[in-house]
C-alpha positions as CSV (number, residue, x, y, z in Angstrom):
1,X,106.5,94.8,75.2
2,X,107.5,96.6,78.2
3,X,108.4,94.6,81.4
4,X,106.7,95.2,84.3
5,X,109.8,94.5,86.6
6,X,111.0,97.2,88.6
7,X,113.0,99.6,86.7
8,X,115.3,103.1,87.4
9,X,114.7,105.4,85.0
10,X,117.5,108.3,84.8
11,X,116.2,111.7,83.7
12,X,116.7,112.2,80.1
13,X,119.0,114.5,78.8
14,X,117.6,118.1,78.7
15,X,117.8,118.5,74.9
16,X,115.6,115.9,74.4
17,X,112.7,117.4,75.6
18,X,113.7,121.0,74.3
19,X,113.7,119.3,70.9
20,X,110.5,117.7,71.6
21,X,108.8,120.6,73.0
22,X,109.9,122.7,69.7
23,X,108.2,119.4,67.3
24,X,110.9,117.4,67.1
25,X,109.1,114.1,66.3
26,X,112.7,111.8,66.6
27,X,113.1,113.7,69.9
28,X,109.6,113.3,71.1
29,X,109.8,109.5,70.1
30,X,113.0,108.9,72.0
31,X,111.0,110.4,75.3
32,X,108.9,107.0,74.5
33,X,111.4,105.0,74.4
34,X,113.1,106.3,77.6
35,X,110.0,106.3,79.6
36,X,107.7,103.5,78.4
37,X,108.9,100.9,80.5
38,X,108.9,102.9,84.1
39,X,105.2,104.1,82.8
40,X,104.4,100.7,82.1
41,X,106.1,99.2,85.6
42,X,104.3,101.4,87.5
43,X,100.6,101.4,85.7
44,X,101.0,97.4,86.4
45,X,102.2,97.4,89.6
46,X,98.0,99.7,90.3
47,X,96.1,96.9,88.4
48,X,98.0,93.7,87.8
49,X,96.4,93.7,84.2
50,X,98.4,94.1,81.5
51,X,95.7,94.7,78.8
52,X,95.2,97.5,81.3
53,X,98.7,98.6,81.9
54,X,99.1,98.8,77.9
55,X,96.3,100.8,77.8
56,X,97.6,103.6,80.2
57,X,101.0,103.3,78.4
58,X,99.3,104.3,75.6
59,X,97.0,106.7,77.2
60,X,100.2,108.3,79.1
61,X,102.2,109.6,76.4
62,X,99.1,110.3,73.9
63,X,98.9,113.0,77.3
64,X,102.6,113.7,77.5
65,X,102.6,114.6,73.4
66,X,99.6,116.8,73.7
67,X,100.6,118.5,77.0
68,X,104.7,118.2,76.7
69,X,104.2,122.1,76.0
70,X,103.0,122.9,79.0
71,X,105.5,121.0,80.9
72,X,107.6,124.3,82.7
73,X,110.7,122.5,84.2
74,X,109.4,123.2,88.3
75,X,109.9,119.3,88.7
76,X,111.6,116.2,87.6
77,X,110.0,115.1,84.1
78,X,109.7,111.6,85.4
79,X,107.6,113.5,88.3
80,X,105.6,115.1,85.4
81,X,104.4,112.1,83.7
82,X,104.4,110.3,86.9
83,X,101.1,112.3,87.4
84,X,99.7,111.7,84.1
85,X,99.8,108.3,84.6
86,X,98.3,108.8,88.4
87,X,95.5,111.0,86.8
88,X,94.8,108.6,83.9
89,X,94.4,105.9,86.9
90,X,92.2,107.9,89.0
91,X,90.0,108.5,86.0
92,X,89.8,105.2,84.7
93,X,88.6,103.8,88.1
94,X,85.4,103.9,87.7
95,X,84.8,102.4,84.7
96,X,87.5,99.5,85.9
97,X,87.9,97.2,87.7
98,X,90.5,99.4,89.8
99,X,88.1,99.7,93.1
100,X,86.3,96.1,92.1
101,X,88.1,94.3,95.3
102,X,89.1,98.0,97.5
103,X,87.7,98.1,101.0
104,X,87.4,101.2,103.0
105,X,90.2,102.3,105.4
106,X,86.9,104.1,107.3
107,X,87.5,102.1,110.0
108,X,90.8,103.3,110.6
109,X,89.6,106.8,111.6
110,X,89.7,110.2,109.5
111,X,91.6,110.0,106.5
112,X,94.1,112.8,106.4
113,X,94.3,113.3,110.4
114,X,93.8,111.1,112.1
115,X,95.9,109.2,114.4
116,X,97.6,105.9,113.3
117,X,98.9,103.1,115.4
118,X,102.5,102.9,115.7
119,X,102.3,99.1,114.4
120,X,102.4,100.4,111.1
121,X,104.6,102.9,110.9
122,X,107.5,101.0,109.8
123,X,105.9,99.8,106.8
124,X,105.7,96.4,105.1
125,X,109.1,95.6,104.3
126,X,110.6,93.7,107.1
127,X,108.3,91.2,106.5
128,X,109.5,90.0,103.4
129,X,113.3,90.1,104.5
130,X,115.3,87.3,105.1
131,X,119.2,86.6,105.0
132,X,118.3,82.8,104.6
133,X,118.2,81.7,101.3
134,X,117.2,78.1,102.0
135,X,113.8,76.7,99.6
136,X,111.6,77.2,102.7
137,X,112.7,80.5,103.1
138,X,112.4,81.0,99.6
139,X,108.9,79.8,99.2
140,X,107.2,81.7,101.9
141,X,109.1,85.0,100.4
142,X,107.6,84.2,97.7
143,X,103.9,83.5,98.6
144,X,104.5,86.6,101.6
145,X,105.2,89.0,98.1
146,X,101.9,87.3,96.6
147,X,100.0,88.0,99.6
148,X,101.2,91.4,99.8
149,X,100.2,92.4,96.1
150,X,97.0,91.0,97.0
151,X,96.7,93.3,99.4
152,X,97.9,96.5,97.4
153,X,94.9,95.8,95.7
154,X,92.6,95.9,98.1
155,X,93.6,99.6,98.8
156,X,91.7,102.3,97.4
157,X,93.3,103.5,94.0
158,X,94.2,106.2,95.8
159,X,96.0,105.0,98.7
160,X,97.2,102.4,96.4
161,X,99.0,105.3,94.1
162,X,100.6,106.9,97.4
163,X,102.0,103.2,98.7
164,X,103.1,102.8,95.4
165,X,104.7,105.9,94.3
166,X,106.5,105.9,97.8
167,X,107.5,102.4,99.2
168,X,107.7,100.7,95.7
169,X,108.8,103.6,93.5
170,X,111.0,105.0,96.3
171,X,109.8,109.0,95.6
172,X,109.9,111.7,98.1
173,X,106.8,112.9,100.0
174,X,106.9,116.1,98.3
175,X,107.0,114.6,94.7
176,X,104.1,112.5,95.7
177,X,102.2,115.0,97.0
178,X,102.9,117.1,93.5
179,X,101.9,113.7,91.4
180,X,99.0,113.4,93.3
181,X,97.9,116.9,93.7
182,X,97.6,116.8,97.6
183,X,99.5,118.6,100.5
184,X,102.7,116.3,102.0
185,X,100.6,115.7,105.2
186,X,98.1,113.8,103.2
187,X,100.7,112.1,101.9
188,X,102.0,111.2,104.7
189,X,98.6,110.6,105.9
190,X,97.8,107.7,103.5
191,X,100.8,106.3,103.6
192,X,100.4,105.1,107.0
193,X,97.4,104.2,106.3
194,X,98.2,101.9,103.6
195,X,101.5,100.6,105.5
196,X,98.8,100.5,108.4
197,X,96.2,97.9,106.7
198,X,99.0,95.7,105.1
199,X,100.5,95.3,107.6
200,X,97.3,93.8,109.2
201,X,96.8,91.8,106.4
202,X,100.4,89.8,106.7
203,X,99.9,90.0,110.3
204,X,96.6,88.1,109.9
205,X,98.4,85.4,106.7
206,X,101.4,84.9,109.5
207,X,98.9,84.4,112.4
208,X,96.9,81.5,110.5
């Protein structure tokens, strides 16, 4: 079974998916293997479920085999099934238990324009870095990363994919915004957003 630890996944090899694309069945089945655990990673990291994360692995590349065809080189592959995994998220939600816990980031004003505090801008990160490595430091670490995962899912799926994709998964704002089918100012947009209401949510775990 695929770990849902963090994982860098180098593009494969060109030939590969030439192969793959012209029926190769050995080809098409080393794309799994190269892939599965970065599709895995990453479906985790939106539910925290793995009956649900092995269900979009599967769902993923039952996608990527019917639709490697139309795959036309534009992007980065991973970018490609990065967006089939995004798609298969956004359509699952409802039927899932994806937007269960979510709240609305209404309150934080319109959604792609905007203006955001400057509070979150900087993102969540600096919070859970320490150059101490002593047990205390350790432990609230720890139970910060807990609290923060929490929170991810509290996000709408949608903001959730964008945090994801671009503080976790380190992508550009331009491959988000082809993943996700939406101009780079949303992008950007949401992503402040996100970084906006997390940040509130430590900010209210470090103020108790």
């Amino acid at each position: 079974m695929p770990s849902p630890a963090v994982h860098t996944t180098p593009e494969l090899d060109q030939e590969y998916l030439t192969r793959a694309q012209d029926g190769d069945r050995e080809a098409f089945a080393r794309i799994v293997r190269h892939y599965e655990n970065m599709v895995y990673s990453f479906s985790f990291k939106v539910c925290r479920n793995r009956e649900y994360a092995e269900e979009t692995l599967q769902d993923t590349f039952v996608n990527v085999y019917r639709k490697l065809k139309q795959f036309d080189g534009k992007s980065k592959f991973s970018t490609w099934i990065y967006s089939i995994v995004a798609n298969n998220c956004l359509m699952k939600r409802r039927r899932s238990r994806l937007e269960a816990s979510s709240v609305s980031l209404d309150a934080h004003g319109d959604l792609e324009h905007g203006p955001v505090p400057e509070k979150g801008g900087a993102g969540v990160q600096p919070l859970l870095l320490s150059r101490s490595s002593s047990p205390l430091e350790t432990a609230i670490r720890s139970e910060l990363r807990e609290r923060l995962d929490a929170a991810i899912q509290k996000l709408p799926v949608d903001f959730r994919l964008v945090f994801l994709l671009r503080d976790i998964e380190g992508r550009t704002a331009a491959e988000t915004a082809k993943i996700m089918n939406l101009t780079i100012p949303a992008v950007k947009s949401r992503l402040r957003r996100a970084r906006v209401f997390l940040r509130e949510q430590l900010d209210e775990y470090m103020s108790s």
